[in-house]
C-alpha positions as CSV (number, residue, x, y, z in Angstrom):
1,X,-26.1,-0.9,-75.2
2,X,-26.6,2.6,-75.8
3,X,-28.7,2.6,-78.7
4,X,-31.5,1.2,-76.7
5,X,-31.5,4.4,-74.5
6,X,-32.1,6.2,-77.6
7,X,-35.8,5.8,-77.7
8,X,-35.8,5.9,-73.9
9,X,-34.2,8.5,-72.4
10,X,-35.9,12.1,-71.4
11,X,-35.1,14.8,-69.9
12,X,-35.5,14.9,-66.1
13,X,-36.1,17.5,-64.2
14,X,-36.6,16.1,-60.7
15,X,-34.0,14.1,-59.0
16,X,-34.3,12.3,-55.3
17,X,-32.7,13.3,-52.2
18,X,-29.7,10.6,-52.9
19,X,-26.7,11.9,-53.7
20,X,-23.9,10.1,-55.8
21,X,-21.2,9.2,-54.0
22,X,-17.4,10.6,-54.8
23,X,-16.9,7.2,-56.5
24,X,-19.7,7.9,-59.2
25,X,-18.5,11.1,-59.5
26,X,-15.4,10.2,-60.2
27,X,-16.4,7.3,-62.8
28,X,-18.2,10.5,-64.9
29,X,-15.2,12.3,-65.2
30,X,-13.4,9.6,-66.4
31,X,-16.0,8.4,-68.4
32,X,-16.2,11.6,-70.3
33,X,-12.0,12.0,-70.6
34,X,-12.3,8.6,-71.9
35,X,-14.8,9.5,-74.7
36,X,-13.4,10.0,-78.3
37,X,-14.9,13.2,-79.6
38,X,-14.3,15.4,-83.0
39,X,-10.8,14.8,-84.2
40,X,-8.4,17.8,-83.2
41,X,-10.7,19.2,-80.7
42,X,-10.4,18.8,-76.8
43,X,-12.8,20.2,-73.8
44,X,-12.6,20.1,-70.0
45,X,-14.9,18.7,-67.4
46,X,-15.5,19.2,-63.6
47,X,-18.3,19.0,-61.5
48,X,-19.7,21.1,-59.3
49,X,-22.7,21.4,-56.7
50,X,-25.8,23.1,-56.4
51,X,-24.7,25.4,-54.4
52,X,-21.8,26.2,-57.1
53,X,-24.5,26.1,-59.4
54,X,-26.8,28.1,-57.8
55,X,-29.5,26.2,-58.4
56,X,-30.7,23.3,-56.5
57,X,-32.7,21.6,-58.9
58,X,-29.9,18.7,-59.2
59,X,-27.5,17.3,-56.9
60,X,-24.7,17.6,-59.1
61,X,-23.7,19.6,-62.5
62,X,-21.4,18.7,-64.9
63,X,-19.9,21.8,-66.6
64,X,-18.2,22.0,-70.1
65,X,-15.2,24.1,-70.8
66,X,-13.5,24.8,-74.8
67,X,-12.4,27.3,-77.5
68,X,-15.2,29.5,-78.5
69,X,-15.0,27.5,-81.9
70,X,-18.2,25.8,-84.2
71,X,-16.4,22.8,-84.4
72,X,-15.6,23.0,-80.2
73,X,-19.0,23.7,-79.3
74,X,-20.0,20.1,-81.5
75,X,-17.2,18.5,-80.1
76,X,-18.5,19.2,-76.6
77,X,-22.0,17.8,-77.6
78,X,-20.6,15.0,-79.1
79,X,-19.2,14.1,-76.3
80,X,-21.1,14.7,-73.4
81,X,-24.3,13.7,-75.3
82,X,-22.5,10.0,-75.0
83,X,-22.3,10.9,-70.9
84,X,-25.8,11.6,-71.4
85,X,-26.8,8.4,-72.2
86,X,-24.8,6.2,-70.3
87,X,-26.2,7.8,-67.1
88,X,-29.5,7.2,-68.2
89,X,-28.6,3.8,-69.4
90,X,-27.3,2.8,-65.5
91,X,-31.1,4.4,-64.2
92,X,-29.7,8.0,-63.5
93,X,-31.7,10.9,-64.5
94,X,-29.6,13.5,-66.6
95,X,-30.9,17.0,-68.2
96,X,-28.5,19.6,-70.4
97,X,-28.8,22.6,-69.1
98,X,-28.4,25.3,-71.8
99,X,-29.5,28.9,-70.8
100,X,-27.5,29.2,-67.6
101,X,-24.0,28.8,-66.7
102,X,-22.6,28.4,-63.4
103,X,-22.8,31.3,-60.4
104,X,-19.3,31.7,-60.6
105,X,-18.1,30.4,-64.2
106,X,-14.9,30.3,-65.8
107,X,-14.0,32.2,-68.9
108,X,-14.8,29.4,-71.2
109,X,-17.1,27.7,-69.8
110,X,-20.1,26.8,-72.6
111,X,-22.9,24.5,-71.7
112,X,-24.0,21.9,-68.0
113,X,-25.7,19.2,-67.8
114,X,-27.1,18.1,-64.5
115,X,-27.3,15.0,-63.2
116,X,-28.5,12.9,-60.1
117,X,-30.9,9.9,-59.2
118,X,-34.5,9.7,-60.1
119,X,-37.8,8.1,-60.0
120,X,-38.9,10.0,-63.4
121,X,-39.4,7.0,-65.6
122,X,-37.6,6.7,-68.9
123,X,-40.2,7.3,-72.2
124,X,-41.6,3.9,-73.4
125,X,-43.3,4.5,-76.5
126,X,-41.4,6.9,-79.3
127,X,-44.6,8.7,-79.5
128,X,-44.1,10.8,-76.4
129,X,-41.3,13.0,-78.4
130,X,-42.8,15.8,-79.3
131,X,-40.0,16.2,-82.7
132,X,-40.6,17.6,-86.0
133,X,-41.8,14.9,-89.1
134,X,-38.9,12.9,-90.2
135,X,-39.1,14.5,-94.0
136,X,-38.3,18.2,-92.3
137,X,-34.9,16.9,-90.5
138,X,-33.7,14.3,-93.5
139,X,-33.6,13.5,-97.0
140,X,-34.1,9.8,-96.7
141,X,-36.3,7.4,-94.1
142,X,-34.0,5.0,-92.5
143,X,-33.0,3.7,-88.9
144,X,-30.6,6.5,-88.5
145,X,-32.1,9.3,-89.4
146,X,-35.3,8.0,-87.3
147,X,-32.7,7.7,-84.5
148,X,-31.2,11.3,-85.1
149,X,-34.6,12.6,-85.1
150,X,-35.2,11.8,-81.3
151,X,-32.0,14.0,-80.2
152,X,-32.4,16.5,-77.9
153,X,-31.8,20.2,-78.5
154,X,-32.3,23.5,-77.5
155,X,-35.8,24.1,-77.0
156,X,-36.9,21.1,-78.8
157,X,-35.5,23.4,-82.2
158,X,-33.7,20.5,-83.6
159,X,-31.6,22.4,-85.7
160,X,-29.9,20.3,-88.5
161,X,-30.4,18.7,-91.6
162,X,-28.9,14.9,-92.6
163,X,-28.1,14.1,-96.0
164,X,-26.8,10.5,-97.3
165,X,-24.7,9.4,-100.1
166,X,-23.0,6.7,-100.2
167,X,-21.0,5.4,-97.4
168,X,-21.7,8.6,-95.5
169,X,-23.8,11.3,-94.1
170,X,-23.4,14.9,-93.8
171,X,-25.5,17.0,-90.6
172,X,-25.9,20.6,-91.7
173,X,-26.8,23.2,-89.1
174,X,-30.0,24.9,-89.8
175,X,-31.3,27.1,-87.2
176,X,-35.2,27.1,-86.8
177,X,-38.0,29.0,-85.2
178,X,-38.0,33.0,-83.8
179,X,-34.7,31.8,-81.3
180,X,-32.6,31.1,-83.9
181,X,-30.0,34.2,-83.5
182,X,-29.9,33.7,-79.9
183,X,-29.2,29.8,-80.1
184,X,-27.0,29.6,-83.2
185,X,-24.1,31.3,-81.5
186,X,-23.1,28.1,-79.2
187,X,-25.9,26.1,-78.5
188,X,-27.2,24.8,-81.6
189,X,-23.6,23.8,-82.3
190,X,-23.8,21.7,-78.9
191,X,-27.2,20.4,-80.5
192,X,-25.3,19.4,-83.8
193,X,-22.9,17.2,-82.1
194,X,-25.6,15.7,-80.1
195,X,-26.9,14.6,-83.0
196,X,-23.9,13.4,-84.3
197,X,-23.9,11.0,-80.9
198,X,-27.1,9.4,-81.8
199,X,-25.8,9.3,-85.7
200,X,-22.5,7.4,-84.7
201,X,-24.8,5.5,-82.5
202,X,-27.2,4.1,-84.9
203,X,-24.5,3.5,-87.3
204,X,-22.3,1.3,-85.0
205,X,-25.6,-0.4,-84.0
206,X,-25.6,-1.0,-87.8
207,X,-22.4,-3.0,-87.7
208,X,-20.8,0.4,-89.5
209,X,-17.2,1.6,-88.7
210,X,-16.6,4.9,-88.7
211,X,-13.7,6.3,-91.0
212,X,-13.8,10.0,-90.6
213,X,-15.8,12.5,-88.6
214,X,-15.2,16.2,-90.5
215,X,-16.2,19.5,-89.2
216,X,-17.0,21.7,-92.3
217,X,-17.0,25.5,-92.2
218,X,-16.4,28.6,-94.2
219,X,-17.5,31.0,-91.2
220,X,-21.1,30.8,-92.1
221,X,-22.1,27.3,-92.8
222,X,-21.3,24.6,-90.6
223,X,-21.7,20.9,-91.2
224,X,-20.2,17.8,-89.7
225,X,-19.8,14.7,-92.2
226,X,-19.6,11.0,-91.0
227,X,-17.7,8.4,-93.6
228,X,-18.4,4.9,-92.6
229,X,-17.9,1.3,-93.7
C-alpha cells in the first residue's frame, strides 16, 4: 500500500553501485504511462543515464516532458509523485531533482527525478520531517491534511494551502519564503500536484472515491480541488 510509504519515504541522495536492469526500467515507464493524472492533461517520460545527465549522483534519471502550463506542471507532479512512492515502496531509493535539467534537454522538458538502489534507510518516526506546523498548511487537523503535510517540495517551501468543505478539498498555491519568484514559475506547481498525490492517497486510504480533480486558474491564482465520496 502506498499510503504507508507516506510517513516513510525520504529523499535519498546516495545510491549503490547496482544498477537496474532494462526490465525495471522498463516496468517505470510503464508504470508511469499507466498512472491517471489531471483530467485533459498528458506528459512524457524517458530515462536517461548519468552520463546523459551529467551528473553521476544516480544511476538512472527519469525526465518529465509537457506544455508550459500551471495545470501541466501539477499534472506532472501528480503523477510522477505516485512513481515516487512506488519505488520507495519496492526498497528503491528515489529523489526529485528540481534545479537542473538534463545536459542535453529537450525543449520541454520541466523537472527529473533520479532513481536507483540504496542502503539509505526509509524515515521511521514522522518527527524526522523537518515541515512547517500543521495550522500554517491547513484549515482543519485531520489524517489528510497530516498526510499532505509530509509532501515533498522544493526546498522544503511547501507551498500550498488545503481547505475542506464538504465532500471536498481545495489545495491553493501559495509561494513562501525569499525563493518564491524563482520557484513559482514551474516548480511549485510540480510541488502542488505532489501534494495532490499524497491528498488522493489519504483519501482512498479513507475508503473515499474520487469524483473530480479541477485545476482552477485565472492566470494568477492557481488551485486544484478534489470532490470525493
Amino acid at each position: 500500500m502506498l499510503y504507508a510509504i507516506l510517513s516513510h519515504r525520504r529523499s535519498v541522495r546516495s545510491y549503490t553501485d547496482e544498477k537496474p536492469d532494462a526490465a525495471l526500467r522498463e516496468e517505470i515507464l510503464q508504470y508511469l504511462n499507466g498512472t491517471t493524472g489531471i483530467p485533459g492533461q498528458t506528459a512524457r517520460f524517458r530515462i536517461i543515464t548519468a552520463q546523459e545527465m551529467g551528473n553521476d549522483m544516480a544511476p538512472y534519471y527519469v525526465v518529465a516532458s509537457c506544455e508550459k502550463a500551471d495545470a501541466a506542471y501539477a499534472n506532472v507532479g501528480f503523477v510522477m509523485e505516485k512513481l515516487d512512492l512506488w519505488l520507495q515502496d519496492k526498497g528503491l531509493g528515489s529523489l526529485w531533482y528540481g534545479m537542473k535539467l538534463p545536459k542535453v534537454s529537450e525543449a520541454d522538458d520541466c523537472i527529473v527525478m533520479a532513481f536507483g538502489f540504496t542502503e539509505v534507510p526509509q524515515r521511521t518516526e514522522e518527527s524526522s520531517f523537518k515541515r512547517l506546523p500543521l495550522e500554517k498548511i491547513s484549515d482543519t487537523d485531520n489524517a489528510v491534511a497530516r498526510a499532505v503535510r509530509l509532501a515533498p517540495s522544493a526546498v522544503n517551501s511547501q507551498p500550498w494551502t488545503l481547505k475542506f468543505e464538504e465532500n471536498s478539498l481545495t489545495l491553493t498555491l501559495t509561494g513562501r519564503g525569499l525563493l518564491r519568484l524563482k520557484l513559482e514559475k514551474k516548480l511549485n506547481k510540480i510541488d502542488l500536484g505532489i501534494a495532490l498525490r499524497f491528498a488522493v492517497t489519504a483519501l482512498e486510504h479513507e475508503g473515499k472515491r474520487i469524483a473530480e480533480i479541477r485545476p482552477n486558474t485565472d492566470g494568477k491564482a492557481f488551485s486544484i480541488t478534489v470532490k470525493y465520496e
